[in-house]
N, CA, C and O atoms as CSV, one atom per row, in Angstrom:
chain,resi,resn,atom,element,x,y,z
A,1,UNK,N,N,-3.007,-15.908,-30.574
A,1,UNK,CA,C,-4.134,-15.985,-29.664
A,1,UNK,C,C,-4.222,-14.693,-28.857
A,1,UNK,O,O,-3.227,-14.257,-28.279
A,2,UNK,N,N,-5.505,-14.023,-28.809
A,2,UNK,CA,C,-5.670,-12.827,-28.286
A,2,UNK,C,C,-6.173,-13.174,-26.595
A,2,UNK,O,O,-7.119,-13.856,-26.200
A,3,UNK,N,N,-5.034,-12.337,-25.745
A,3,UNK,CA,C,-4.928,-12.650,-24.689
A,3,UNK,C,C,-6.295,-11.520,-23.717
A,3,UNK,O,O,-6.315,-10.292,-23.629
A,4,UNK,N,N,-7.088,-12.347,-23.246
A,4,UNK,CA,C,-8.148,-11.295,-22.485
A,4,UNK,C,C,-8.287,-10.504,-21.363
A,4,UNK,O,O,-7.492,-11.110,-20.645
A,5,UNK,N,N,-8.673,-9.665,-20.718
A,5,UNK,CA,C,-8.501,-9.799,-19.217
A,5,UNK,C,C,-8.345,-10.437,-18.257
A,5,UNK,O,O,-7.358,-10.544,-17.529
A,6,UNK,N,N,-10.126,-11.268,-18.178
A,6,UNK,CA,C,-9.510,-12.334,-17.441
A,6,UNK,C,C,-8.117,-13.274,-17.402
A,6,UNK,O,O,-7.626,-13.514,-16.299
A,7,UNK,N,N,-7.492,-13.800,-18.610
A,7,UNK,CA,C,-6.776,-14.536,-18.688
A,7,UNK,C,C,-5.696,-14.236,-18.327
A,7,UNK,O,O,-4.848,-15.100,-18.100
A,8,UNK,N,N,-5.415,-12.685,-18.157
A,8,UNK,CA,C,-4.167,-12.029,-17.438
A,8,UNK,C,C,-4.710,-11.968,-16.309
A,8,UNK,O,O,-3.689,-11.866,-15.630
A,9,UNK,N,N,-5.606,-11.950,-15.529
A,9,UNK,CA,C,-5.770,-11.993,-14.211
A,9,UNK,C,C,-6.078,-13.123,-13.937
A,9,UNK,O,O,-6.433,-13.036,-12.761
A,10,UNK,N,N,-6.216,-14.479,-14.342
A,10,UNK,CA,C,-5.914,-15.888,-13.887
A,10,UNK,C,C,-4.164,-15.681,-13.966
A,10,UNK,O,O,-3.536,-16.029,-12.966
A,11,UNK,N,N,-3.649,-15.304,-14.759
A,11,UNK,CA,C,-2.170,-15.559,-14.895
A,11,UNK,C,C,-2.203,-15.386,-13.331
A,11,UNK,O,O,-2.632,-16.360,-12.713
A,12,UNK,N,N,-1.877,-14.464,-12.720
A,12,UNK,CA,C,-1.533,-14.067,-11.751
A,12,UNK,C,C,-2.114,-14.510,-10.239
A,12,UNK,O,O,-1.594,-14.428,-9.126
A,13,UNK,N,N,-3.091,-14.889,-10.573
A,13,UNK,CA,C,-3.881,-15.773,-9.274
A,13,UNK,C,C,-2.719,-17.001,-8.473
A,13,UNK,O,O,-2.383,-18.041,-9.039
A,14,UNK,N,N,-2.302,-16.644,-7.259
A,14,UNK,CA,C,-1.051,-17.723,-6.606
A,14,UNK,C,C,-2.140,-18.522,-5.922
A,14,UNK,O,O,-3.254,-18.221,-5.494
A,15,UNK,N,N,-1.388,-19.724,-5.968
A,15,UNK,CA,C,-2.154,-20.522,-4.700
A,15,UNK,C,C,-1.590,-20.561,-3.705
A,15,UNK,O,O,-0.370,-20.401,-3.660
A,16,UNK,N,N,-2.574,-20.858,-2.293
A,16,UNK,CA,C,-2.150,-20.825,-0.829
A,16,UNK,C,C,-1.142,-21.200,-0.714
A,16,UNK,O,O,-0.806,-21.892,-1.675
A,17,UNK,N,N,0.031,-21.033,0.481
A,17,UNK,CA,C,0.506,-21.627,0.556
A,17,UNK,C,C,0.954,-22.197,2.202
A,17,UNK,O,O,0.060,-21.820,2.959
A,18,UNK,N,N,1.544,-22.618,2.623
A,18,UNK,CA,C,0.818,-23.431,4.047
A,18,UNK,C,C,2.114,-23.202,4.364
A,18,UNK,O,O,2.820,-23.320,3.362
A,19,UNK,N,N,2.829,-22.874,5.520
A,19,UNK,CA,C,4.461,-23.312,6.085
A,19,UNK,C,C,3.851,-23.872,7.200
A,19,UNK,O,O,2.721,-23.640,7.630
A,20,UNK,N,N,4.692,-24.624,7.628
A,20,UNK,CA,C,5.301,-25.402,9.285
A,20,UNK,C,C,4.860,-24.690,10.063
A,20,UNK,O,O,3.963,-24.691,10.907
A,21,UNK,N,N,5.865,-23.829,9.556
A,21,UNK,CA,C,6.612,-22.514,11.182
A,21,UNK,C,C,5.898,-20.813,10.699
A,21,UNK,O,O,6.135,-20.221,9.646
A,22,UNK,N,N,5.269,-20.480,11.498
A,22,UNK,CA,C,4.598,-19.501,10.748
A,22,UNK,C,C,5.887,-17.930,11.618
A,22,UNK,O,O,6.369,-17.710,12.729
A,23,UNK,N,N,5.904,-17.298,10.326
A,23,UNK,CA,C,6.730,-16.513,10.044
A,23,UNK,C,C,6.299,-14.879,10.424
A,23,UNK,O,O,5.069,-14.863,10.460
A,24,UNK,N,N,6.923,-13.303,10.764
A,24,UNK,CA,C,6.314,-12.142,10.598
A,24,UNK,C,C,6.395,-12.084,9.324
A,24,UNK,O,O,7.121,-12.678,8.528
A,25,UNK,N,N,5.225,-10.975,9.139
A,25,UNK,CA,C,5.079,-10.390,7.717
A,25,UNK,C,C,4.750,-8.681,7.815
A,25,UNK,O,O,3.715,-8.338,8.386
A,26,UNK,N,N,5.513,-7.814,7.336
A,26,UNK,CA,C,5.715,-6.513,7.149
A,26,UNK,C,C,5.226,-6.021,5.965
A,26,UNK,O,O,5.673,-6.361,4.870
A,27,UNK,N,N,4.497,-5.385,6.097
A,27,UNK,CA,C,3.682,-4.491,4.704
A,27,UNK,C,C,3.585,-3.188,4.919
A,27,UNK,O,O,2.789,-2.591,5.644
A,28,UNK,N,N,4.541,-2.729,4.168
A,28,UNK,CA,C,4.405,-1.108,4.061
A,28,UNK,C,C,3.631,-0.501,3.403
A,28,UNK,O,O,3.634,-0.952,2.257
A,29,UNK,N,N,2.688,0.619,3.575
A,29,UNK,CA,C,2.266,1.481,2.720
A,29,UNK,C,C,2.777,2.473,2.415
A,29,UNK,O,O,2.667,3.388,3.230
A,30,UNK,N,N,3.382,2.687,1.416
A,30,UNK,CA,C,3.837,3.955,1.287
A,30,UNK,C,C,2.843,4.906,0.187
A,30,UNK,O,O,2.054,4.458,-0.644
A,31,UNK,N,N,3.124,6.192,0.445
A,31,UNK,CA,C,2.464,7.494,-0.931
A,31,UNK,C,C,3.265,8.384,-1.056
A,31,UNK,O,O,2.884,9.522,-1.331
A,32,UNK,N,N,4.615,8.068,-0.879
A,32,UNK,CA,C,5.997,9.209,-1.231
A,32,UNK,C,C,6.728,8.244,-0.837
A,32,UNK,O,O,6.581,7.308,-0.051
A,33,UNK,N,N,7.928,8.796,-1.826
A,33,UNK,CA,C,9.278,8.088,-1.570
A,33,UNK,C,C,10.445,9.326,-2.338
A,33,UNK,O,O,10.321,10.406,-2.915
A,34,UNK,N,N,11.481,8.498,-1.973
A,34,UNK,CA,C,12.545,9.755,-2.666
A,34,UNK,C,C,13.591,8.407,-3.374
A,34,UNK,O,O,14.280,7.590,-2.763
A,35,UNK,N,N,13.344,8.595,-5.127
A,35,UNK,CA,C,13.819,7.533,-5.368
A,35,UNK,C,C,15.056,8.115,-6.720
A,35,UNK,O,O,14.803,8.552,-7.842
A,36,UNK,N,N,16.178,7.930,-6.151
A,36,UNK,CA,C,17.570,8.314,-6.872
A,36,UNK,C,C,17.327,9.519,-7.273
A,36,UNK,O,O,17.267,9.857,-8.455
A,37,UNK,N,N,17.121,10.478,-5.997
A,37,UNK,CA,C,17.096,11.888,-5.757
A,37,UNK,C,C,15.587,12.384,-6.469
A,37,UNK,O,O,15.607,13.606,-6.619
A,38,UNK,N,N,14.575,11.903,-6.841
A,38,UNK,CA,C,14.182,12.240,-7.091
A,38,UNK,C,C,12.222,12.043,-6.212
A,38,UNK,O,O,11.531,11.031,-6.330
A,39,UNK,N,N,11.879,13.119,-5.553
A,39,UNK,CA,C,10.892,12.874,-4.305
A,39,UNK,C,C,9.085,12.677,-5.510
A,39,UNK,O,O,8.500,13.514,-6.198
A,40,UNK,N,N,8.824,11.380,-5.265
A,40,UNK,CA,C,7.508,11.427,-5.931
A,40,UNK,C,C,6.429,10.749,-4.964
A,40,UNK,O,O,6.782,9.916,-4.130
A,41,UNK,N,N,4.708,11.260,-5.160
A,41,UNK,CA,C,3.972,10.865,-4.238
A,41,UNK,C,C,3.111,10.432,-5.348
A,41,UNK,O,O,3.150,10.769,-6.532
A,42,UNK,N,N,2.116,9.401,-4.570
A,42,UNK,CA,C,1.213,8.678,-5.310
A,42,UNK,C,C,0.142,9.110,-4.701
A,42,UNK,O,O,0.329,9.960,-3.831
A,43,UNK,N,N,-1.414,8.613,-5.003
A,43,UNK,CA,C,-2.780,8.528,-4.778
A,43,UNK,C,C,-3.081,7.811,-3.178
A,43,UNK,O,O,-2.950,6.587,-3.180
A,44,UNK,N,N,-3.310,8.186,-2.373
A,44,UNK,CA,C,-3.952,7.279,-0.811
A,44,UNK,C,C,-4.826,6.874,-1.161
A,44,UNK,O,O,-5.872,7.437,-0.837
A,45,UNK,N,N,-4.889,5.380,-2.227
A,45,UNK,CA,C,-6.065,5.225,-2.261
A,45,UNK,C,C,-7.000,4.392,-1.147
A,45,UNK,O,O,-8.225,4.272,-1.134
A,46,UNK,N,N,-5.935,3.823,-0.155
A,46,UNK,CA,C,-6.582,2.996,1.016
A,46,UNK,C,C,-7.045,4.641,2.303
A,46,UNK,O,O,-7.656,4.713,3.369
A,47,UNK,N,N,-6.469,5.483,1.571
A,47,UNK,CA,C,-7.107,6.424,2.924
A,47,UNK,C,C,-6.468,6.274,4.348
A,47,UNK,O,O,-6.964,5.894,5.409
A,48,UNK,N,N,-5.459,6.610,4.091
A,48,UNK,CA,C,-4.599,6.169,5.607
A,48,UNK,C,C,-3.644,7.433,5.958
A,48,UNK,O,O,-3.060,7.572,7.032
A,49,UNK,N,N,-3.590,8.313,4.880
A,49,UNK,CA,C,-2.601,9.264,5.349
A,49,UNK,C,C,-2.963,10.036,6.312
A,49,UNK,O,O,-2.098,10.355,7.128
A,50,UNK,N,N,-4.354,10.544,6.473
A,50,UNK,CA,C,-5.011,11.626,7.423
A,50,UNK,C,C,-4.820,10.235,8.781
A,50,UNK,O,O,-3.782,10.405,9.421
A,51,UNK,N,N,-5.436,9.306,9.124
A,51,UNK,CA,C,-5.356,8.785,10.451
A,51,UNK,C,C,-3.818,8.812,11.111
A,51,UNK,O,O,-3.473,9.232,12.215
A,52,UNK,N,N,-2.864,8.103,9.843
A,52,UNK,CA,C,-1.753,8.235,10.238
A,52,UNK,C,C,-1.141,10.042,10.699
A,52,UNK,O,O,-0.136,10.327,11.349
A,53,UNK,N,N,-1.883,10.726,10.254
A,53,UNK,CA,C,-0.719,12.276,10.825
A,53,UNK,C,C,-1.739,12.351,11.850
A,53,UNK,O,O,-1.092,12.129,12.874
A,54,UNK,N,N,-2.981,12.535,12.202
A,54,UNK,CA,C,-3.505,12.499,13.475
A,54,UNK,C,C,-3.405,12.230,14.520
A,54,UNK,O,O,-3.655,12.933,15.498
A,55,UNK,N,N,-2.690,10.246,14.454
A,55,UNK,CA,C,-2.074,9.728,15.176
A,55,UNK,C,C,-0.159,9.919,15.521
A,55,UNK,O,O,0.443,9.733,16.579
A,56,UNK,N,N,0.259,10.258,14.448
A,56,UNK,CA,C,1.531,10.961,15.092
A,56,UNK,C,C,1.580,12.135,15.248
A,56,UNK,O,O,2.725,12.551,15.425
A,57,UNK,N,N,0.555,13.103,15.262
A,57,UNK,CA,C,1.216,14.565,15.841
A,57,UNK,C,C,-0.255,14.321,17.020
A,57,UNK,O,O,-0.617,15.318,17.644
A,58,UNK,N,N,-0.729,13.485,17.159
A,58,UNK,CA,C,-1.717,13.093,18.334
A,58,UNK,C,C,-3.119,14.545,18.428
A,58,UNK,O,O,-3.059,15.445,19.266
A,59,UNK,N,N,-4.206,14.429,17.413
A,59,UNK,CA,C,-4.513,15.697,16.602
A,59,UNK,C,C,-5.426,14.919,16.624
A,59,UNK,O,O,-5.184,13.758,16.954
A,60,UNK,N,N,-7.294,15.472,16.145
A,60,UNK,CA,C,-8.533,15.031,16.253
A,60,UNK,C,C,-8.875,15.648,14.952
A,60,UNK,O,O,-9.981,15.377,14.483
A,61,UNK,N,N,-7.994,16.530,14.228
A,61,UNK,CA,C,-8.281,16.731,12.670
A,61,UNK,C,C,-6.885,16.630,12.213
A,61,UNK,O,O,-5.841,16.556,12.861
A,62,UNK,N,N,-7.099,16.644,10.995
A,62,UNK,CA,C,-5.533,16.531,9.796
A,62,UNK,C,C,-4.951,18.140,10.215
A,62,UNK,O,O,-5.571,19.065,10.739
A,63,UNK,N,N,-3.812,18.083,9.857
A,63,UNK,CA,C,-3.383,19.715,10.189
A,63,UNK,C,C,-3.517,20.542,9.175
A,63,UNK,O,O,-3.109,21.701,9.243
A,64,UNK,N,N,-4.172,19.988,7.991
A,64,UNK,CA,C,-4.467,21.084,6.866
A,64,UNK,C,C,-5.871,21.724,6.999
A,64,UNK,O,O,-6.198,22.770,6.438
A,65,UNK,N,N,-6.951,20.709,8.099
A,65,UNK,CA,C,-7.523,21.254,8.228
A,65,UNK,C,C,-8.342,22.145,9.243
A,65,UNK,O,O,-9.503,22.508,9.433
A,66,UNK,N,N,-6.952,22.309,9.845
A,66,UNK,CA,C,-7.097,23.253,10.645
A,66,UNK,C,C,-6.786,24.821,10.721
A,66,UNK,O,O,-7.088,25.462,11.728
C-alpha cells in the first residue's frame, strides 16, 4: 500500500491532552549549536535572530547593519 502525504501527516497528528496540575513548558529556539565539536547553523525561519541581538546588545538596528 502506497503511503501518501496526507497519511504521513495524519500519522503524526497527537491528540490534546488535559493534566490536573498544569505544568512550565520551555521551548528553545535555537539556529546554531556546537554538536560533538562540530559548530553548525540553520535557517531563522521564525525571524527571531535580529530582535533577539537588538534586544541583548540593547540596539534599534542588527549590528551588521550598521
Amino acid at each position: 500500500m502506497k503511503i501518501t502525504a496526507l497519511h504521513r501527516i495524519v500519522k503524526y497528528i497527537k491528540p490534546d491532552i488535559y493534566l490536573k496540575k498544569h505544568i512550565a513548558i520551555k521551548i528553545t529556539y535555537l539556529t546554531c549549536e556546537v554538536k560533538e565539536g562540530k559548530y553548525s547553523t540553520y535557517n531563522d525561519i521564525y525571524n527571531l535572530d535580529k530582535s533577539l541581538e537588538m534586544a541583548l546588545y540593547g540596539v534599534d538596528q542588527p549590528l551588521g547593519m550598521r
